[in-house]
C-alpha positions as CSV (number, residue, x, y, z in Angstrom):
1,X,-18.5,-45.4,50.0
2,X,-18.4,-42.9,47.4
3,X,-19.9,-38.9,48.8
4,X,-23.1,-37.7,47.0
5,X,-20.9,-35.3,44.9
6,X,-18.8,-38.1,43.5
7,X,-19.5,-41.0,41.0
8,X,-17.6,-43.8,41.5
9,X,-16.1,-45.4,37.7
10,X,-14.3,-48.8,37.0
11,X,-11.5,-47.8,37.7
12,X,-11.6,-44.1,39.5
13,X,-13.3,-41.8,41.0
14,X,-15.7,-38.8,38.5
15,X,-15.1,-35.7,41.4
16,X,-18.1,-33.8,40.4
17,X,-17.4,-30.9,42.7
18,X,-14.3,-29.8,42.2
19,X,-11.9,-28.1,39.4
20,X,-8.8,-28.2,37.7
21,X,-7.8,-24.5,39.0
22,X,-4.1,-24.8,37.5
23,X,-2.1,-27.4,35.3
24,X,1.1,-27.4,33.4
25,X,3.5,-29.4,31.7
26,X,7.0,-29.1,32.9
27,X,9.5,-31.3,30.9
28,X,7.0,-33.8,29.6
29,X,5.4,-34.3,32.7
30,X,1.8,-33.3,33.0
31,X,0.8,-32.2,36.4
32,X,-1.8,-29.8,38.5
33,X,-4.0,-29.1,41.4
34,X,-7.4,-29.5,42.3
35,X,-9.7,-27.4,43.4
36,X,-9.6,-28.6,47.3
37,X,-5.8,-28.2,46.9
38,X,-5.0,-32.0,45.6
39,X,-1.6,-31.6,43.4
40,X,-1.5,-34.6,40.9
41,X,0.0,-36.2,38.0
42,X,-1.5,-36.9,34.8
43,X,-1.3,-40.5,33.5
44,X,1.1,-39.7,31.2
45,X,2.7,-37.2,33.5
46,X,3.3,-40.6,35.4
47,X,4.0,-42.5,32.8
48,X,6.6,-40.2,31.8
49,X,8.7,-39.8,35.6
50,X,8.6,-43.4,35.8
51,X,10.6,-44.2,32.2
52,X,7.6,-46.0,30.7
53,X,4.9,-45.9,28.1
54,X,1.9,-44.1,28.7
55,X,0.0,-47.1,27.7
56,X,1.3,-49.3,29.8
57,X,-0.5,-47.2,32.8
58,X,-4.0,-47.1,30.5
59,X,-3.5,-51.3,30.7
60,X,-3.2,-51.1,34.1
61,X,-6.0,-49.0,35.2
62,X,-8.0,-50.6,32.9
63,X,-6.9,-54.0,34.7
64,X,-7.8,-52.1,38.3
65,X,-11.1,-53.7,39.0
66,X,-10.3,-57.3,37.9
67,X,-11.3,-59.9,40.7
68,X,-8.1,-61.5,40.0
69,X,-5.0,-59.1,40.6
70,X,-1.9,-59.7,38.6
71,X,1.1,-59.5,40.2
72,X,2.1,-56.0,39.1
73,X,-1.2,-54.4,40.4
74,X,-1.3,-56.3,43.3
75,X,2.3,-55.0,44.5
76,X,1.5,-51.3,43.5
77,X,-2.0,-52.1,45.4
78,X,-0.1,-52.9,48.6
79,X,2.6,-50.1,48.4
80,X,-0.7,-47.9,48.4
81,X,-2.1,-49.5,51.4
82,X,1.4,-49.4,53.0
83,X,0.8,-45.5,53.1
84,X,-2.5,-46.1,54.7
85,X,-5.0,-45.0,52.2
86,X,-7.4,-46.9,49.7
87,X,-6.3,-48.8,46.8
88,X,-9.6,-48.9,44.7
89,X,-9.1,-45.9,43.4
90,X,-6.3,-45.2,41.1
91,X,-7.4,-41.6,39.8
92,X,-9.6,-39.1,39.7
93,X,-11.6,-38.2,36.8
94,X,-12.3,-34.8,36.8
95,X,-14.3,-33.1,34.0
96,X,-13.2,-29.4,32.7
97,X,-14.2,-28.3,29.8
98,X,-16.1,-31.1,28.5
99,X,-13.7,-33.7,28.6
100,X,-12.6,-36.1,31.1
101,X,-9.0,-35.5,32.7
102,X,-7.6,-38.0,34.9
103,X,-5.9,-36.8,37.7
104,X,-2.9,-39.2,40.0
105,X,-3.2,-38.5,43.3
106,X,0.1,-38.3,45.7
107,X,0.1,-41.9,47.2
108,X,-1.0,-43.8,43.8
109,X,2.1,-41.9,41.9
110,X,4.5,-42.9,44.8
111,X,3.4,-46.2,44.6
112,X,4.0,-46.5,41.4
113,X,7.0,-44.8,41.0
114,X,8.9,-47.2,44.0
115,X,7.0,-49.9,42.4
116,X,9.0,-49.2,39.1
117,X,12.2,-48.0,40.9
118,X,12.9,-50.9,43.2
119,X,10.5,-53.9,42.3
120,X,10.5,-54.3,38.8
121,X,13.6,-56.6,36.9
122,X,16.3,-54.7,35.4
123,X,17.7,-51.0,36.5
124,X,15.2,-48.3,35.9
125,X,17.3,-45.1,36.6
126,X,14.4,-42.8,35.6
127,X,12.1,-44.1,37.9
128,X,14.5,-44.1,40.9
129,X,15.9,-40.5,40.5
130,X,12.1,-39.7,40.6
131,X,11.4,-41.4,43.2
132,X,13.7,-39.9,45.2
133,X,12.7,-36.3,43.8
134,X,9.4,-36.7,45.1
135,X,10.5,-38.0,48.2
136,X,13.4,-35.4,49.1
137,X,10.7,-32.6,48.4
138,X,7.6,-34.0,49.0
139,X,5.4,-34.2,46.3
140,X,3.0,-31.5,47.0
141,X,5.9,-29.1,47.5
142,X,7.2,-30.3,44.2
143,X,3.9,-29.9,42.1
144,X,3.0,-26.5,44.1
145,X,6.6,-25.0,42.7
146,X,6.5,-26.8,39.3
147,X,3.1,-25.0,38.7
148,X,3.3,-21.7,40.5
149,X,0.5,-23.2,42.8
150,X,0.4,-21.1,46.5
151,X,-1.9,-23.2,48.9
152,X,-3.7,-20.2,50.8
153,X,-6.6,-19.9,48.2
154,X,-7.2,-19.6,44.2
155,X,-7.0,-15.7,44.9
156,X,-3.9,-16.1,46.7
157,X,-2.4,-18.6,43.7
158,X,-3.6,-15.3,40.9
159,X,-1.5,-12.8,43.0
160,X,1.2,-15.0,42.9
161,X,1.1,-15.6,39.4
162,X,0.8,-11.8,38.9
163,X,3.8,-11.0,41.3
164,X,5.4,-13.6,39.2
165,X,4.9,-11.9,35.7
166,X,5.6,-8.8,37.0
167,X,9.0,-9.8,38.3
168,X,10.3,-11.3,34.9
169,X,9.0,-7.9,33.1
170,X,10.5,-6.1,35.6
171,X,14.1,-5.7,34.0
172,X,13.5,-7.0,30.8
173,X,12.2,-3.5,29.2
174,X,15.1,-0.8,27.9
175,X,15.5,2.5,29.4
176,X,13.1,5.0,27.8
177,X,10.2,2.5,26.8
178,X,7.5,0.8,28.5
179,X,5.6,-2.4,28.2
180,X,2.2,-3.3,27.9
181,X,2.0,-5.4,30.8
182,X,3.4,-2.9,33.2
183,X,0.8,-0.6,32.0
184,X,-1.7,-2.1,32.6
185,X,-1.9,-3.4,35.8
186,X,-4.7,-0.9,36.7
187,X,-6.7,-3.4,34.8
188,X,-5.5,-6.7,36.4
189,X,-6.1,-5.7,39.7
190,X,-9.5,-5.1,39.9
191,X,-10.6,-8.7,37.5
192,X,-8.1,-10.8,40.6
193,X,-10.4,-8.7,43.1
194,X,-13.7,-9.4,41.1
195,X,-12.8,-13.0,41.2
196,X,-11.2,-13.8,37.6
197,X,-7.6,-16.1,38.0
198,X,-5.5,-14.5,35.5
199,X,-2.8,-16.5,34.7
200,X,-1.6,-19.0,32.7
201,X,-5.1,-19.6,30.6
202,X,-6.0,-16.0,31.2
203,X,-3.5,-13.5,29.7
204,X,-5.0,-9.9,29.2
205,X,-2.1,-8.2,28.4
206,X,-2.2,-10.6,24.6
207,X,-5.5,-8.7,24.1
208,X,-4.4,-5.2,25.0
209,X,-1.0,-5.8,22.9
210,X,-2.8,-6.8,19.6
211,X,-5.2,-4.0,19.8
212,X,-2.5,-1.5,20.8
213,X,-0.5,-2.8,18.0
214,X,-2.9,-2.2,15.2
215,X,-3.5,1.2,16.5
216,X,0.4,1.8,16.3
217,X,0.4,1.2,13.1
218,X,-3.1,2.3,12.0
219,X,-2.3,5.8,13.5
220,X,1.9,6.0,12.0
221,X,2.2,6.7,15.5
222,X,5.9,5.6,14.9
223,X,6.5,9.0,12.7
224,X,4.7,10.9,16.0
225,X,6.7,9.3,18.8
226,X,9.6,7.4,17.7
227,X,10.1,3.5,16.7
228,X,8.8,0.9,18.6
229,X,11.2,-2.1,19.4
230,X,11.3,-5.3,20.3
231,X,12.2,-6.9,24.0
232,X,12.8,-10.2,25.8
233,X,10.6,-11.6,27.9
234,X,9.9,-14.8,29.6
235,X,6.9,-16.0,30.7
236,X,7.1,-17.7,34.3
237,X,7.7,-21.6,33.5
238,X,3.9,-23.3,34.7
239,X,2.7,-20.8,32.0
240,X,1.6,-22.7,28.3
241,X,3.8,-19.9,26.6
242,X,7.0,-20.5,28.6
243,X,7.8,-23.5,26.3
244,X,8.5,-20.9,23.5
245,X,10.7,-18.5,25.9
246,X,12.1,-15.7,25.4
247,X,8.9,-13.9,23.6
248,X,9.5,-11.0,21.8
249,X,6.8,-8.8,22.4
250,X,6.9,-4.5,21.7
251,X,7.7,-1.9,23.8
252,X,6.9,1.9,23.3
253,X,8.8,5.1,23.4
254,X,7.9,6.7,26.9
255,X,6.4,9.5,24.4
256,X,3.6,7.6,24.1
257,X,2.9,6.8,27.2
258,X,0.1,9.9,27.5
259,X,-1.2,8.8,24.5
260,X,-1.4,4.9,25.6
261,X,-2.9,5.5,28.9
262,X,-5.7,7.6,27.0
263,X,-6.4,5.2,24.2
264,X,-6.3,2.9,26.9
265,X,-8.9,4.2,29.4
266,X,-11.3,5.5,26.7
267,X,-11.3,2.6,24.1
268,X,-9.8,-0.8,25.5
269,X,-11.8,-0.5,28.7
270,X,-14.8,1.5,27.3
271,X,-15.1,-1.1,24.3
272,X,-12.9,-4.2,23.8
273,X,-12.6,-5.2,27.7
274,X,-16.6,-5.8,27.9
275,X,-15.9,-8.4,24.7
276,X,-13.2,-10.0,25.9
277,X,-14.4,-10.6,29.1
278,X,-17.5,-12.1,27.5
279,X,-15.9,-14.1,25.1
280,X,-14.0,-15.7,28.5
281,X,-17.3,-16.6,29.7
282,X,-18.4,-17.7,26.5
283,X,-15.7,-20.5,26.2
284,X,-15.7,-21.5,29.9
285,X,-12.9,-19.8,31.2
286,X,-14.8,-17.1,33.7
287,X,-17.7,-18.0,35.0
288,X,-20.6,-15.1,33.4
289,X,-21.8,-13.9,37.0
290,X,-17.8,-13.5,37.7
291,X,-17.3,-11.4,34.1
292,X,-20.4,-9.2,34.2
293,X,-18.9,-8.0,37.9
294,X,-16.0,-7.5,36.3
295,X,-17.6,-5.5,33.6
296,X,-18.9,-3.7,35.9
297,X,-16.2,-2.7,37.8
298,X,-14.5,-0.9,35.1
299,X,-17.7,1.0,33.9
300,X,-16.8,5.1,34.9
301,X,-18.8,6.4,37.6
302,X,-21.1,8.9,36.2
303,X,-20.1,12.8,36.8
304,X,-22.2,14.8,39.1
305,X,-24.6,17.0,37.0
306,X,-22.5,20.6,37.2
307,X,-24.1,23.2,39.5
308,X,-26.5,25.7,37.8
């Protein structure tokens, strides 16, 4: 029987209190964890590991609830009681954002995966090296690393991600110039501690670059400091932008860097951080008690009144 926060569909399960705290797509395969820590597959995800059409997964979940099992469903429906758990339910649909994502858990996509690797007619060589992928690792070890996910906590997966970035911007800068994203890490650390999971669908530093940029140029701050140039840098592979590696993004004489930190401090923080943050909240991605805390964080103490 279904909990009270869940609402049991033809052919899944709607999970009404939980999220989608992380996703990706790693070579054609869409994949993620849920909020309570469940790494899963999409269907086409599945569809894709196993060698298949997506479509012929969206027939047979459709065909889940028949009285009458055919033979495919009824073999995949064993293999899933096989590894002791319940065969009624073949996803999880979770909502984010509106729209209704459906999420394979562990035992359904090793069903199906030995189902296409072993029972089906013909050699499926897809589905078999797969298989044994999933099995060798495990297949919450495997999602986990695809997607960057660490198990301790969503404030333990944002730290990661962060030591992540930080590690691939690390070396990529030249001697004598500095990036944004170094810079600003001032910033990131206190929205992680106020609750915000920057990461892959959260990405500051694009904000701080484009405004920094057209004050660059705005200001001929190339004839005051010295040309800017461009640098390599990858984003960590569970990141939407990693497709499109290496990214080229600026990097600034160290000259500047006085005049960064200032412009920095007194208008990105004091002006366009309150708006971005809001906008996040606006479109779903923060949560608007998480982003006015935030908000709040970076507001400047005020200075004691001077002593008469």
């Amino acid at each position: 029987m279904p909990s009270s926060n869940s609402l049991t569909t033809a052919h899944g399960q709607l999970t009404l209190d939980l999220d989608i705290v992380v996703e990706a797509e790693i070579d054609g395969v869409g994949m993620g964890v849920l909020g309570d820590g469940t790494p899963f597959l999409t269907l086409r995800g599945l569809a894709r590991m196993c060698g298949i059409d997506h479509t012929t997964l969206v027939k047979l979940t459709n065909e889940w609830s028949d009285v009458t099992f055919k033979a495919r469903e009824k073999k995949i429906r064993d293999l899933i009681k096989a590894q002791g758990y319940d065969d009624t339910v073949f996803f999880h649909a979770v909502k984010k954002n509106g729209t209704i994502h459906h999420a394979v858990p562990a035992h359904v996509v090793m069903a199906v995966l030995e189902y296409y690797a072993f029972e089906v007619s013909g050699e499926n060589a897809h589905a078999l090296r797969s298989y044994r992928i999933l099995a060798k690792k495990g297949f919450s070890d495997f999602v986990y690393a695809q997607v960057g996910y660490n198990p301790d906590g969503k404030v333990s997966l944002a730290w990661q991600q962060f030591h992540d970035r930080v590690s691939l911007v690390a070396n990529a800068v030249p001697a004598g110039y500095f990036s944004v994203y170094q810079e600003i890490a001032g910033m990131i650390v206190p929205m992680i501690n106020a609750g915000i999971d920057v990461g892959p669908h959260i990405v500051p530093d694009i904000s701080v670059g484009l405004r920094w940029s057209k004050h660059w140029v705005e200001e001929n701050l190339d004839i005051i400091h010295g040309a800017r140039k461009k640098y390599l840098h990858d984003y960590p592979v569970y990141f939407p932008q990693a497709p499109s590696n290496p990214q080229q993004p600026y990097c600034y004489p160290d000259d500047a860097l006085g005049e960064f930190r200032k412009w920095f401090r007194e208008t990105y923080l004091a002006d366009h951080l309150p708006d971005y943050l809001s906008n996040q909240a606006r479109i779903g991605k923060i949560k608007p008690v998480v982003a006015t805390k935030a908000i709040e964080s970076f507001k400047r103490a005020a200075l004691p009144p001077k002593a008469k």
